[in-house]
C-alpha atoms as an extended CHARMM CRD file, in Angstrom:
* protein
*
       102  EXT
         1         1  UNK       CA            -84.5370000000       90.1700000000       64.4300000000  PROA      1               0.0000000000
         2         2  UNK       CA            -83.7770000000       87.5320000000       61.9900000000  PROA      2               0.0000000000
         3         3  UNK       CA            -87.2780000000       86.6350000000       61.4350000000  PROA      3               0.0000000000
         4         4  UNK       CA            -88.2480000000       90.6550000000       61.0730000000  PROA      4               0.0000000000
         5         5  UNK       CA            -85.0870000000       90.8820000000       58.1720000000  PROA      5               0.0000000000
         6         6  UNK       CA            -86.5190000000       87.7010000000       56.1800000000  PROA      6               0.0000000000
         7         7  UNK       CA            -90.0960000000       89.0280000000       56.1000000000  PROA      7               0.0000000000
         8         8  UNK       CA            -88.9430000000       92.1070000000       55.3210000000  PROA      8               0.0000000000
         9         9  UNK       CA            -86.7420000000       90.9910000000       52.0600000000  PROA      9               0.0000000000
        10        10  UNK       CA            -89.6700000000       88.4510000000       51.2290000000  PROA      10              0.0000000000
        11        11  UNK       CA            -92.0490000000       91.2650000000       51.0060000000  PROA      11              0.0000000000
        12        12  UNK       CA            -89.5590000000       93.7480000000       48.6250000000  PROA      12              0.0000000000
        13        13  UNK       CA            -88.6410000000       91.1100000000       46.4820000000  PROA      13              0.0000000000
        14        14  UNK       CA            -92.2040000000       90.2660000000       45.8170000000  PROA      14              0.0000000000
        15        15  UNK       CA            -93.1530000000       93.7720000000       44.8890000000  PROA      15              0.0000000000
        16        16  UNK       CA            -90.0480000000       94.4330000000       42.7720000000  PROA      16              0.0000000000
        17        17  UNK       CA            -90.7750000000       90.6990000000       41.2010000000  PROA      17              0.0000000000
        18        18  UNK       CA            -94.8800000000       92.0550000000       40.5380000000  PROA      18              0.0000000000
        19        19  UNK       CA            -93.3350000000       95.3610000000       39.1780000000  PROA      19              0.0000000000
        20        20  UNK       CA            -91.1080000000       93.4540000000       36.7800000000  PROA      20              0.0000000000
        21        21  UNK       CA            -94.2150000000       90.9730000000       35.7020000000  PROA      21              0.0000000000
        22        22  UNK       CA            -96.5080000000       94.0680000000       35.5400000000  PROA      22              0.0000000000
        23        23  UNK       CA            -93.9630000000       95.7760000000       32.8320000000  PROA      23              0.0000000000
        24        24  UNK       CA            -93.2430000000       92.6820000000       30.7680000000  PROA      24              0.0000000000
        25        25  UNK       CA            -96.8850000000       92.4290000000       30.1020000000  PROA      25              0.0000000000
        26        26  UNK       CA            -97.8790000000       95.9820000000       29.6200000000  PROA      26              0.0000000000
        27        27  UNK       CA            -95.4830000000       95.8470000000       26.6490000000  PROA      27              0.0000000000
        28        28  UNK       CA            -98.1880000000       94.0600000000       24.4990000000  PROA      28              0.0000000000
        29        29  UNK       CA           -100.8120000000       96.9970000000       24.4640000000  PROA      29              0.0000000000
        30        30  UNK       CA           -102.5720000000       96.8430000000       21.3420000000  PROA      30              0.0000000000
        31        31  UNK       CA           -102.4800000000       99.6550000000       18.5350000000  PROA      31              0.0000000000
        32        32  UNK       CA           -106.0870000000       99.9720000000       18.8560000000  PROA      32              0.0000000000
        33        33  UNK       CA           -106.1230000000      100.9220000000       22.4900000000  PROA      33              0.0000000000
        34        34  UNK       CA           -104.6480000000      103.9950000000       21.3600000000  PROA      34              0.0000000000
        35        35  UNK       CA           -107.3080000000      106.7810000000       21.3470000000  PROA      35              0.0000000000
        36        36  UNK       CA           -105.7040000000      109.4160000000       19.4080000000  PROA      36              0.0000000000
        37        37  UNK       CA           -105.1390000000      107.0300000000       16.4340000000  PROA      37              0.0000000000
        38        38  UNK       CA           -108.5370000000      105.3220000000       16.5490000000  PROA      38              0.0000000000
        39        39  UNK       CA           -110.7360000000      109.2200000000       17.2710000000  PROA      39              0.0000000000
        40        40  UNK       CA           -110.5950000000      109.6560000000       13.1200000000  PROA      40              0.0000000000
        41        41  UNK       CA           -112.2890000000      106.5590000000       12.1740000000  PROA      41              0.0000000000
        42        42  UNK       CA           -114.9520000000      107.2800000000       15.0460000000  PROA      42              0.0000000000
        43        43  UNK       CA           -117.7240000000      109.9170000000       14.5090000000  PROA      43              0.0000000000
        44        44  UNK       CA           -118.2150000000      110.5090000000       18.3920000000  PROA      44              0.0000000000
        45        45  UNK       CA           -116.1960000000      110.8240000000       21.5630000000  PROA      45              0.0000000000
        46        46  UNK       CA           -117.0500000000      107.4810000000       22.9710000000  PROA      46              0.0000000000
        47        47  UNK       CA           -115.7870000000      105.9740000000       19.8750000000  PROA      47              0.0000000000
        48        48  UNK       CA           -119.0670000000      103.7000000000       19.2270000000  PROA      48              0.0000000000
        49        49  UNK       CA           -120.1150000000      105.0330000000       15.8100000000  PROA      49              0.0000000000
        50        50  UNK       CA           -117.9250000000      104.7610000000       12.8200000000  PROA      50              0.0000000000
        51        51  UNK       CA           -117.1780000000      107.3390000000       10.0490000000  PROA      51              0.0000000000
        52        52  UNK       CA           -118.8580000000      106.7200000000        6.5910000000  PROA      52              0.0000000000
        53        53  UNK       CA           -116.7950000000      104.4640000000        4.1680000000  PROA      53              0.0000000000
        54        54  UNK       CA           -114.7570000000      107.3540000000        2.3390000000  PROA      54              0.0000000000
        55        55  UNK       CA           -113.9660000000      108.5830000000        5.4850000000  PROA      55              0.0000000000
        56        56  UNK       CA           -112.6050000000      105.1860000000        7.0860000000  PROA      56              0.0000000000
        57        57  UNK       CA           -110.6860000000      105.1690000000        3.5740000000  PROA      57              0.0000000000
        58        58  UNK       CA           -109.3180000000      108.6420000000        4.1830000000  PROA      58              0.0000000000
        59        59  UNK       CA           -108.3640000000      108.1380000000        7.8430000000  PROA      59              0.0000000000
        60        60  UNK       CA           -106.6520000000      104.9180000000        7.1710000000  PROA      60              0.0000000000
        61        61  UNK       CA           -104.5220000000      107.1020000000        4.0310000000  PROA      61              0.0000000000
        62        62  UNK       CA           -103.6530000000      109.1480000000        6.4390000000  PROA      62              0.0000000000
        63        63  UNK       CA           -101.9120000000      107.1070000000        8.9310000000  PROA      63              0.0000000000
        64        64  UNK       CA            -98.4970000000      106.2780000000        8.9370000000  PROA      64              0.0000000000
        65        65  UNK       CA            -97.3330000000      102.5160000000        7.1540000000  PROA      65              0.0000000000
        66        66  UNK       CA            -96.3330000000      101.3450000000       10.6460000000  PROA      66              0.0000000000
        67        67  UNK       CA            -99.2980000000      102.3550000000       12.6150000000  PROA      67              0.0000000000
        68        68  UNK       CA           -101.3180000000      100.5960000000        9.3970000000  PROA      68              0.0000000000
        69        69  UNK       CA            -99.5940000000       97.9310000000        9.9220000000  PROA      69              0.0000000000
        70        70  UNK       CA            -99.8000000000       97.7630000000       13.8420000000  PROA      70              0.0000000000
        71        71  UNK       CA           -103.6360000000       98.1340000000       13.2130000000  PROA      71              0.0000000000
        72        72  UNK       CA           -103.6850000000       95.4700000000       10.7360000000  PROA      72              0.0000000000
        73        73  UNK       CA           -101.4360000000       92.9360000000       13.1710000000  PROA      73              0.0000000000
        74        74  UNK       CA           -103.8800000000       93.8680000000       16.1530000000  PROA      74              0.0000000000
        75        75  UNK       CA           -107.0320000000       93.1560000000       14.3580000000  PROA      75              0.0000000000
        76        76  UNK       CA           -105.6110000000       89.8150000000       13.1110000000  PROA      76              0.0000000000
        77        77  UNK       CA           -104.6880000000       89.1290000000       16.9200000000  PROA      77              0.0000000000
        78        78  UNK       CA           -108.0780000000       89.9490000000       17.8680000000  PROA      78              0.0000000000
        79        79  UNK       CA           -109.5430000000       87.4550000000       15.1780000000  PROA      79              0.0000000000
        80        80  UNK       CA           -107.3830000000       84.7730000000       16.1000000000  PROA      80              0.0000000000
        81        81  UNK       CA           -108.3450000000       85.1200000000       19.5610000000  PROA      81              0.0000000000
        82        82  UNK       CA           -111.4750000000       85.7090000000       18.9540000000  PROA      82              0.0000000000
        83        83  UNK       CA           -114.1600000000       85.8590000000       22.3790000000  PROA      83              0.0000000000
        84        84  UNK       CA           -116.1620000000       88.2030000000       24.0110000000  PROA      84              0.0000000000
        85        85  UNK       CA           -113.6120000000       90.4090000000       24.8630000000  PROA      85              0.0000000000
        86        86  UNK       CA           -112.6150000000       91.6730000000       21.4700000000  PROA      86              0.0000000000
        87        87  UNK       CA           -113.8050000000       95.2990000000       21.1830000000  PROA      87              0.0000000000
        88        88  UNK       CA           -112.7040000000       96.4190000000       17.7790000000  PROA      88              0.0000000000
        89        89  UNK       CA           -114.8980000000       93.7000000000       15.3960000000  PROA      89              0.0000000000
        90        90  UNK       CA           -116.4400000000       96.4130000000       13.2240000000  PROA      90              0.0000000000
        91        91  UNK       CA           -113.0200000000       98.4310000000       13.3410000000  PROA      91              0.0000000000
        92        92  UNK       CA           -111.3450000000       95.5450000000       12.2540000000  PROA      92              0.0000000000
        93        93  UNK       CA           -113.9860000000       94.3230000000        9.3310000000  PROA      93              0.0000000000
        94        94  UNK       CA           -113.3730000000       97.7320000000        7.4570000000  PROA      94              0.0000000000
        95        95  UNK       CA           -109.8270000000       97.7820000000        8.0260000000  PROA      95              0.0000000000
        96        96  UNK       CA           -110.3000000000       93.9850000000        6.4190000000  PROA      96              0.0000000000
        97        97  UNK       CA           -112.3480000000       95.4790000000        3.5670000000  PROA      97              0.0000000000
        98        98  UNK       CA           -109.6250000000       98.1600000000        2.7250000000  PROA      98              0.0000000000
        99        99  UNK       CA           -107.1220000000       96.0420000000        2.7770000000  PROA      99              0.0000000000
       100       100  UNK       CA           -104.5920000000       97.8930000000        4.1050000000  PROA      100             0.0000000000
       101       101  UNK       CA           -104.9080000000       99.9320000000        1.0560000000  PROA      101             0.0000000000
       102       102  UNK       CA           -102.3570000000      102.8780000000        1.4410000000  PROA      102             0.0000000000
């Protein structure tokens, strides 16, 4: 019986442990893994083609000062870090060239 109790606690406190790891690092999505923030600076639903210039510029107006400057933060992550994995490179060179421009 003892055995049975001691497997048994091992095995819930390693999935509450996992939930609590899993939570701490979902916290650090980035701002542009948010599709309804990043669909007006895309021309098409798969978000692969970006809007013309004036329309990046226009988009990016419209936006609130803290979700321009989440953008901004995330796209410097990304070129710190940069690798393979980084998704956003042309998002992130016109949000460069605007400069954050509000």
């Amino acid at each position: 019986m003892n055995v049975k109790m001691i497997c048994f606690s091992a095995v819930a406190l390693s999935m509450v442990a996992g939930s609590a790891l899993a939570a701490a690092s979902g916290s650090g999505t980035s701002a542009l893994d948010d599709p309804a923030k990043m669909q007006p600076f895309y021309t098409d639903s798969s978000m692969k083609t970006m809007v013309s210039k004036d329309a990046f510029t226009k988009a990016w107006k419209a936006l609130s000062p803290e979700d321009q400057k989440a953008m901004m933060t995330a796209c410097a992550d990304e070129a710190k870090n940069a690798n393979a994995a980084n998704t956003h490179p042309e998002f992130c060179s016109s949000v460069k060239e605007n400069g954050g421009s509000k």
